[in-house]
N, C-alpha and C positions, 0 to 999 in steps of 0.2 A: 762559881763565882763570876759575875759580870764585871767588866770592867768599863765605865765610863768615861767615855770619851769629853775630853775639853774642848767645845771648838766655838767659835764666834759666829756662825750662822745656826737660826734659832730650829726648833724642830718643825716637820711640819705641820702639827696640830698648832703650832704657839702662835698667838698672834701677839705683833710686834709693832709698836708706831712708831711714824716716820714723818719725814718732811712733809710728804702728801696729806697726812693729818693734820698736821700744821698748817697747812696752808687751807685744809677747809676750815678748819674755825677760826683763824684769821680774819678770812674773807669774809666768815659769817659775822662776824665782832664789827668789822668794818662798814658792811649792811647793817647792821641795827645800829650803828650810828648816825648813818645818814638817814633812817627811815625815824630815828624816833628826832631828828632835826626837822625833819621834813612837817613831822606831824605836830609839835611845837610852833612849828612855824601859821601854820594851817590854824590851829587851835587858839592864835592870838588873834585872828580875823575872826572868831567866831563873838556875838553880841552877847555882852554880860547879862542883860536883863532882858527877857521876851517880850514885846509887844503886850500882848493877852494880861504879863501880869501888872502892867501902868494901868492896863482898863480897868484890871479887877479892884484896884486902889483905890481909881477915881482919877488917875492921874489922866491929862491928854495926852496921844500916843504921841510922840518926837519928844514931850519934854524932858525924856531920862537923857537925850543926847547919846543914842546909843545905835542914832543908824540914820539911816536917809529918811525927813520929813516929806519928800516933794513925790517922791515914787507911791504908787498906788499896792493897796495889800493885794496879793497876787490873790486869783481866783482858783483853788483846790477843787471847784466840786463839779468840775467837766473830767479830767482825764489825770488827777491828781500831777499833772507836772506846775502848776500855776504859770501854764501859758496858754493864753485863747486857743 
């Protein structure tokens, strides 16, 4: 007959969490709070309504009021950055 022993440190096959777990998902809880602020933040400068679809309307481009009228539409078809 075996007799098992009681004792407060765990075996060593067993795994056990601890502070150090705690403190990576924490940290990780913490990152995805500031990242999805971040991207919120980002996503409210973004223009509700595209250029392309005022033309597809009929509308003039600036008069949905949803970005700069004076700036020129960048040119894509040299090096796709729309910069000369």
């Amino acid at each position: 007959m075996t007799v098992l022993a009681s004792s407060s440190t765990p075996a060593a096959g067993q795994v056990v969490t601890g502070v150090l777990g705690f403190l990576v998902v924490a940290g990780m809880g913490v990152a995805l709070f500031f990242l999805l602020r971040s991207m919120n933040k980002h996503l409210r400068n973004v223009a509700r309504q595209p250029r392309w679809r005022d033309e597809a309307e009929g509308q003039e481009p600036g008069e949905g009021g949803d970005g700069p009228q004076d700036q020129p539409e960048p040119d894509y078809s040299r090096n796709g950055s729309g910069q000369a």
